[in-house]
N, C-alpha and C positions, 0 to 999 in steps of 0.2 A: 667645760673649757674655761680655762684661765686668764679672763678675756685683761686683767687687768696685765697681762705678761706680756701680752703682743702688741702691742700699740706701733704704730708708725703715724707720723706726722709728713703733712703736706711740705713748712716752709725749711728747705735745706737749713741744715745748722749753720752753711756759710754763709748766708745772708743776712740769719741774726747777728751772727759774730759781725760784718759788715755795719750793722746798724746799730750794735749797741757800743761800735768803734767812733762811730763819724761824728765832727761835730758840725754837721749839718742840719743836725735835729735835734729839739727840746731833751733836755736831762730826761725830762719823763720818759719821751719819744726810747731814749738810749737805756731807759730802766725798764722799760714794759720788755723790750728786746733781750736785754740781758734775763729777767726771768724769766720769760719766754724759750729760750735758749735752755738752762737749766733744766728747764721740766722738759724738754728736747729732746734732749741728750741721756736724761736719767731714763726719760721712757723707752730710746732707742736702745739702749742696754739692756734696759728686761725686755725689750723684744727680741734682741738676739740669744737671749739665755732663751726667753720663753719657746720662741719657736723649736730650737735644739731639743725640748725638753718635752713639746707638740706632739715633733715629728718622730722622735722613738716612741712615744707615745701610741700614733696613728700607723706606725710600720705598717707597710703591705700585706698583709696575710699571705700564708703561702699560697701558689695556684693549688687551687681545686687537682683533689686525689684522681690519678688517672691510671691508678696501677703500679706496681713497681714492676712486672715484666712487661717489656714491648709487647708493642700490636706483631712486627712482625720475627718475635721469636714464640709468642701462641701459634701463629700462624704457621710455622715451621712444626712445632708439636702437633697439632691439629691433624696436619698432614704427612708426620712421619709414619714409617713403616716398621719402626723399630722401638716403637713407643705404644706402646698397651692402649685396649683400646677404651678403658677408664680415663687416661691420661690424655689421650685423643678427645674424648666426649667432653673431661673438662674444660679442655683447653678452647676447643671450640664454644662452649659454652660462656665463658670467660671472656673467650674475644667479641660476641652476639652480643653479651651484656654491656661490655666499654662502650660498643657502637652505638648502643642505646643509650644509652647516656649523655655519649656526644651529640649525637641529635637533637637532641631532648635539651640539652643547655643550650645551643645553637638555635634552636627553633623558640626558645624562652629568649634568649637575647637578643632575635630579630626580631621579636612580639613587644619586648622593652621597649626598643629603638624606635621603632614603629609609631609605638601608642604616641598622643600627644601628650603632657605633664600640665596636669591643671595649674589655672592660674590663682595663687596663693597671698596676693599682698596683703599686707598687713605691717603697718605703721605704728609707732608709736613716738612722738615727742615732748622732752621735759624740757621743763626753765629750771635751769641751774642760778638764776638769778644774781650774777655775777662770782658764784661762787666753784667752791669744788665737788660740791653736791652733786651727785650724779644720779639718775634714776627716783627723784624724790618728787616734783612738782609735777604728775601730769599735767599737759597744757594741750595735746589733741592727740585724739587714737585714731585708729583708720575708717572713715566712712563721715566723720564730724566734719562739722561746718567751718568754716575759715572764722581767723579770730584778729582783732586788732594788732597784735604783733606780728611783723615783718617776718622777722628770722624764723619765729615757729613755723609761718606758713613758710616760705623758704624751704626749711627743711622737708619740711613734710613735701613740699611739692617735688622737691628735686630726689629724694627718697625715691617718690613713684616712678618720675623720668628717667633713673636708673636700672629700676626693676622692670620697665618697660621695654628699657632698651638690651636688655639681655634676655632676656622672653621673648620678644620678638625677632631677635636676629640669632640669637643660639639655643634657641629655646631651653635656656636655664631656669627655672624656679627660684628667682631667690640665687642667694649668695651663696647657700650649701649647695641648691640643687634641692633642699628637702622643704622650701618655701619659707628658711628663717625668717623669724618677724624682725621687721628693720628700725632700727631704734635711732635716735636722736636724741645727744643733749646739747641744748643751748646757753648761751650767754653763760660759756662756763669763762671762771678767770681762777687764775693761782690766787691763795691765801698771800696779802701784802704785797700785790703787782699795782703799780701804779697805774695802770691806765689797761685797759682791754686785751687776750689774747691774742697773740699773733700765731694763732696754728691753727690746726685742728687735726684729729686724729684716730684712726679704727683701733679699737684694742682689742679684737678678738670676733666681737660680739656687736657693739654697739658703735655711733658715730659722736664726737665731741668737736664741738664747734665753740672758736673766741668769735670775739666780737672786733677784734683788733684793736690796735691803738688812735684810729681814727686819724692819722697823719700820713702814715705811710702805708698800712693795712686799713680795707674797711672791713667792714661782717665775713666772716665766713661763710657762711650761708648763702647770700650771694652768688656763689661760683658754681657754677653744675661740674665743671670738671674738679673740683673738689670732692665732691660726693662722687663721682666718677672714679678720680683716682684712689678715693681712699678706700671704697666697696671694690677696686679690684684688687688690692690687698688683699682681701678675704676672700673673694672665688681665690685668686693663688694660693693662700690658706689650705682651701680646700681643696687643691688640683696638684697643680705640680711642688706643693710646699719646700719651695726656692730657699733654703736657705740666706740670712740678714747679714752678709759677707760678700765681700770682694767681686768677680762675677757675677756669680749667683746672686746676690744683693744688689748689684744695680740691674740684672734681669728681670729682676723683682720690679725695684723700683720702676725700668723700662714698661711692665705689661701696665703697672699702672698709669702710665702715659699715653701708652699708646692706644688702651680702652679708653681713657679719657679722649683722647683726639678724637676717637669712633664716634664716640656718645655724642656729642655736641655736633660732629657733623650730620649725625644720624637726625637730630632733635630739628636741625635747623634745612634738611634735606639738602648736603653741600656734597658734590663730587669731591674725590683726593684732589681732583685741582684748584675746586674753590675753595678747600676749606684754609684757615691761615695757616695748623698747625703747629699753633702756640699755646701757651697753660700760662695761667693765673693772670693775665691782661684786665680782667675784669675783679679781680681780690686786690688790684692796688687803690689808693683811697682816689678821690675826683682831685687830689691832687699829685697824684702823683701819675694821673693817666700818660700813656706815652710808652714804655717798655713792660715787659711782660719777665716772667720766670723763667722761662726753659721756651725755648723751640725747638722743634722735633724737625724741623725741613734744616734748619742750620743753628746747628747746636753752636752756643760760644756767641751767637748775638742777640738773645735776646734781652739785654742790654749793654751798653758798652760805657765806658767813664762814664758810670754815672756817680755823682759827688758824696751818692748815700750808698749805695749796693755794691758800685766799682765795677766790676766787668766780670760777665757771663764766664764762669770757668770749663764748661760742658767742654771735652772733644766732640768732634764730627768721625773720627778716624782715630784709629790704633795706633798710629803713632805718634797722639797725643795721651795715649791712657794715663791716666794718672796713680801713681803708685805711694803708696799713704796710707798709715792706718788710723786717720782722720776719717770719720763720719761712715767705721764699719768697713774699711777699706775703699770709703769714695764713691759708695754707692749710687749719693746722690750728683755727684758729679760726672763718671763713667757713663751712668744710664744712658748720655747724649750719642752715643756709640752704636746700641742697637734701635735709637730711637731712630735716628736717621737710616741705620738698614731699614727700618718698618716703612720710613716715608718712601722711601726707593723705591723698595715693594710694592706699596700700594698705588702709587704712581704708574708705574711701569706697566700692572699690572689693567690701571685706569676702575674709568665707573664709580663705585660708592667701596669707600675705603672698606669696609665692614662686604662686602659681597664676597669677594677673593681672600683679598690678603687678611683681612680680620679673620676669617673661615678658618684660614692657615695658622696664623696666630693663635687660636684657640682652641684647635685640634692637638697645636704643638704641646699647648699648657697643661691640656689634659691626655698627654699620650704616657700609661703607666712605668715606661723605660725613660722618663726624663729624669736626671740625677738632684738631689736637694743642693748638689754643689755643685750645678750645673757651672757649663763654661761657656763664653759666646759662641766657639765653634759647634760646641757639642751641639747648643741651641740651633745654632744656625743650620746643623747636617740634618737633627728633626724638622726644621721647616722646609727645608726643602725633600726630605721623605713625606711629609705631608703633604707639596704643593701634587707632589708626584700621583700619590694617591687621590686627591679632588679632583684635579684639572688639568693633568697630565703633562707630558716633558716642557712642552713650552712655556707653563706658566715656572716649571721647578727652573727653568733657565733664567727667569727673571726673577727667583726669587734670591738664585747661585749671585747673580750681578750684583744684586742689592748687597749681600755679605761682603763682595769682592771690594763694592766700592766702598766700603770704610775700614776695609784691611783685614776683617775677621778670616776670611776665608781668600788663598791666593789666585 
């Protein structure tokens, strides 16, 4: 895997753009931003190449051989009168054998599903030591003891808190499903960036974390829903591989929001009603506490004039979508669309966001008939064929509403 081709990053591009505009913060402040942005932008490009290039790569196989005559034209042979009785015997025999078979994968696939998937973690984090160095400095593997640095443990911890939280509520293994070992670099920054990263980002394979610019951005590290949203980049990777475009791309970008809201309510044991429903509140510096990145209960406030950022551009509804072919088609901006279906959903639905609507959500991610250029509707008709199949009509009624209310669905 190409892990250097898939890269996504946590801080929208319109916010660097936002910061490295304002002159409400130090030259520095506006140069960390501006390079920050750069390597943004270049990596969101080869991850649009890269994943296109992924996903023919990982094509579906075809289903499993099941004949090329039907079951019910043997079955017509088997039992004609006009048909010999060599041609009868095979026919029947031929139809004995298919059956056998189906059972047989059937009763293997219910023994799959059944089993439990041993628990597989395994960590690893480097200090990229302000650099672009990646994979060079081990600094703690999995099982080691905590070490004076912050952000190593950091990562390391919130690593586990991830892998935890999807093992225990979807019983995933790991990001593939096959127990990938979960990596971490830290205190990485661009060559000739004045001051600390303001991102961080999964490319494939591994996690890269800045350290921020320390004004506006603190550690990366720091944030669980970072490590949240950017390891569900890769289960999507490896599920429904959402296409880094228009829809599809802020679909993308939606599921890693909406696992990130999970996780963190999951971590801190908060009902859909207690939880706040916001991301990156906790990745702005101690000075600039007070507004948050994105909110997923009402998109478009989670901040407003503010003198550095400016105003939340997220819709809540369809008929703000935003149409641009800035940032991949708006990825990170549209996402507010099905973020707020998810809050709906899980509201509506009550209890622990991750019981119901999470279920749903991640049945939808990995249902083999979702398109790579999926659409909100498309998304939205799987979810509620999902909800149909868990929980049945009345929970698929509330999940119909949730679409209704931000316009996907009429």
């Amino acid at each position: 895997m190409a892990g250097s081709h898939r890269r996504c990053c946590f801080i929208a591009p319109h916010i660097l753009e936002a910061i490295a505009a304002s002159e409400a913060v130090t030259r520095e402040v506006r140069e960390a931003a501006q390079k920050s942005l750069d390597t943004t932008k270049s990596v969101l490009v080869n991850r649009k190449v890269g994943i296109a290039a992924a996903n023919a790569a990982a094509a579906p196989s075809p289903p499993p051989h099941h004949g090329i005559v039907p079951p019910h034209v043997l079955q017509s042979i088997s039992s004609s009168e006009t048909a010999g009785p060599v041609a009868r015997a095979s026919a029947q025999q031929t139809l004995l054998s298919s059956k056998a078979v189906k059972d047989a994968r059937a009763a293997h696939e219910e023994s799959a599903a059944a089993a439990p998937l041993p628990r597989q973690l395994s960590r690893k984090i480097y200090d990229c030591k302000e650099s672009e160095e990646l994979l060079t400095n081990m600094a703690r593997g999995e099982g080691s003891a905590r070490i004076s640095d912050r952000s190593i443990n950091n990562a390391y911890d919130g690593l586990g808190i991830v892998y935890d939280f999807y093992y225990n509520v979807f019983g995933r293994n790991s990001v593939d499903n096959k127990g990938l070992e979960l990596i971490g670099n830290v205190h990485y920054q661009p060559d000739d960036a004045p001051a600390g990263y303001d991102n961080a980002y999964w490319d494939g394979g591994q996690m890269v974390f800045g350290d921020g610019d320390g004004e506006i951005f603190g550690d990366f590290t720091d944030s669980l829903d970072v490590l949240a949203h950017e390891l569900t980049h890769g289960v999507t990777q490896y599920t429904a591989k959402l296409e880094y475009e228009d829809q599809a791309g802020a679909l993308n970008e939606s599921m890693s929001d909406v696992f990130a809201c999970m996780c963190e309510q999951w971590w801190f044991g908060q009902t859909a009603d207690e939880g706040d429903w916001l991301l990156g509140q906790g990745l702005l510096s101690m000075l600039r506490r007070g507004p948050a990145l994105r909110s997923l209960k009402a998109p478009g406030t989670a901040y407003r004039n503010d003198p550095i950022l400016g105003t939340d551009p997220q819709p809540s509804h369809m008929s703000g979508f935003v149409k641009t072919s800035d940032d991949s088609g708006g990825v990170h901006v549209n996402s507010g669309i099905p973020n707020r279906a998810f809050y709906l959903a899980a509201t509506g639905l009550g209890g622990f966001s991750w019981d119901k609507a999470g279920q749903i959500w991640y049945k939808t991610l990995n249902d083999p008939t979702i398109p790579t250029k999926c659409t909100f509707k498309e998304f939205a008709d799987l979810t509620i064929k999902q909800a149909i199949a868990l929980y049945g009509a009345g929970a698929a009624t509330t999940v119909r509403s949730a679409w209704v209310g931000v316009g996907v669905l009429p």
